[in-house]
N, C-alpha and C positions, 0 to 999 in steps of 0.2 A: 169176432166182432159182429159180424154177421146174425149169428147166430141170439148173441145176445139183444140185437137189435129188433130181431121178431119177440122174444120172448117180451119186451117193452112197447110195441105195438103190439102185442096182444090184450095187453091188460085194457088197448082204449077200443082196441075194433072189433063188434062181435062175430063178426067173420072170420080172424084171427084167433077168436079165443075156442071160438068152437072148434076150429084147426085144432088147437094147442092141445082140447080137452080130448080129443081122438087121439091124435097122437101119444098122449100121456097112457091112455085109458086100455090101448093095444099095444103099450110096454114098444113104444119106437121112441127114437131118439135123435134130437137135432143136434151137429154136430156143425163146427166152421172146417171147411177145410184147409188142405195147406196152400201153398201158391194163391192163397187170394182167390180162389174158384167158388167163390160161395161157402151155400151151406148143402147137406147132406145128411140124410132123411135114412136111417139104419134102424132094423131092429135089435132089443137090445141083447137080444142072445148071442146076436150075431156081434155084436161090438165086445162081449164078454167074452167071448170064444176067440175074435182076433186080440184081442190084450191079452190072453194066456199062453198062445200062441208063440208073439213076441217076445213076452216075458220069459219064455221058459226056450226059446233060442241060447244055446249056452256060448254062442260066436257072437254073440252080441251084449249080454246081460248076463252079471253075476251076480248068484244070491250073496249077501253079504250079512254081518248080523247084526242083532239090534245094536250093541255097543257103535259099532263103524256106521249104522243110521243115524241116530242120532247124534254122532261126532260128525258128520258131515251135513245134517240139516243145520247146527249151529256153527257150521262154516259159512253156508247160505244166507246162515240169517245176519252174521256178521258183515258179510260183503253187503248184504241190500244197506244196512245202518249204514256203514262207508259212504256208498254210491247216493243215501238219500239227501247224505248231506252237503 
């Protein structure tokens, strides 16, 4: 939320936006963190290289294949319909 909350004062403060265009411009990345600690300011090789990281932990994530993706995105998408109404 956080995160998203700069990217919307950027657009009105030029102080903000000239942040925003650095940032963009040197390939970093604003990120909300978890626990509610703010935001956090990562380049993005570095966020690319811990998401592959993760990903390819096999004690935690398993590749699975298209068919079981998309049967379980339209499991997902089923529950939200449910829950929206």
């Amino acid at each position: 939320m956080a995160a998203l909350q700069l990217i919307l004062k950027a657009r009105f403060n030029p102080n903000l936006r000239v942040l925003w265009q650095e940032l963009q411009s040197n390939s970093y990345l604003v990120l909300a963190t978890d626990k509610n600690l703010g935001i956090a300011v990562v380049s993005k090789a570095w966020y690319i290289s811990e998401c592959t990281n993760q990903l390819s932990n096999k004690s935690v994530c398993k590749q699975i294949s298209d068919t079981d993706m998309i049967e379980r995105a339209n499991q997902v998408e089923r529950c939200i319909k449910i829950l929206s109404h």
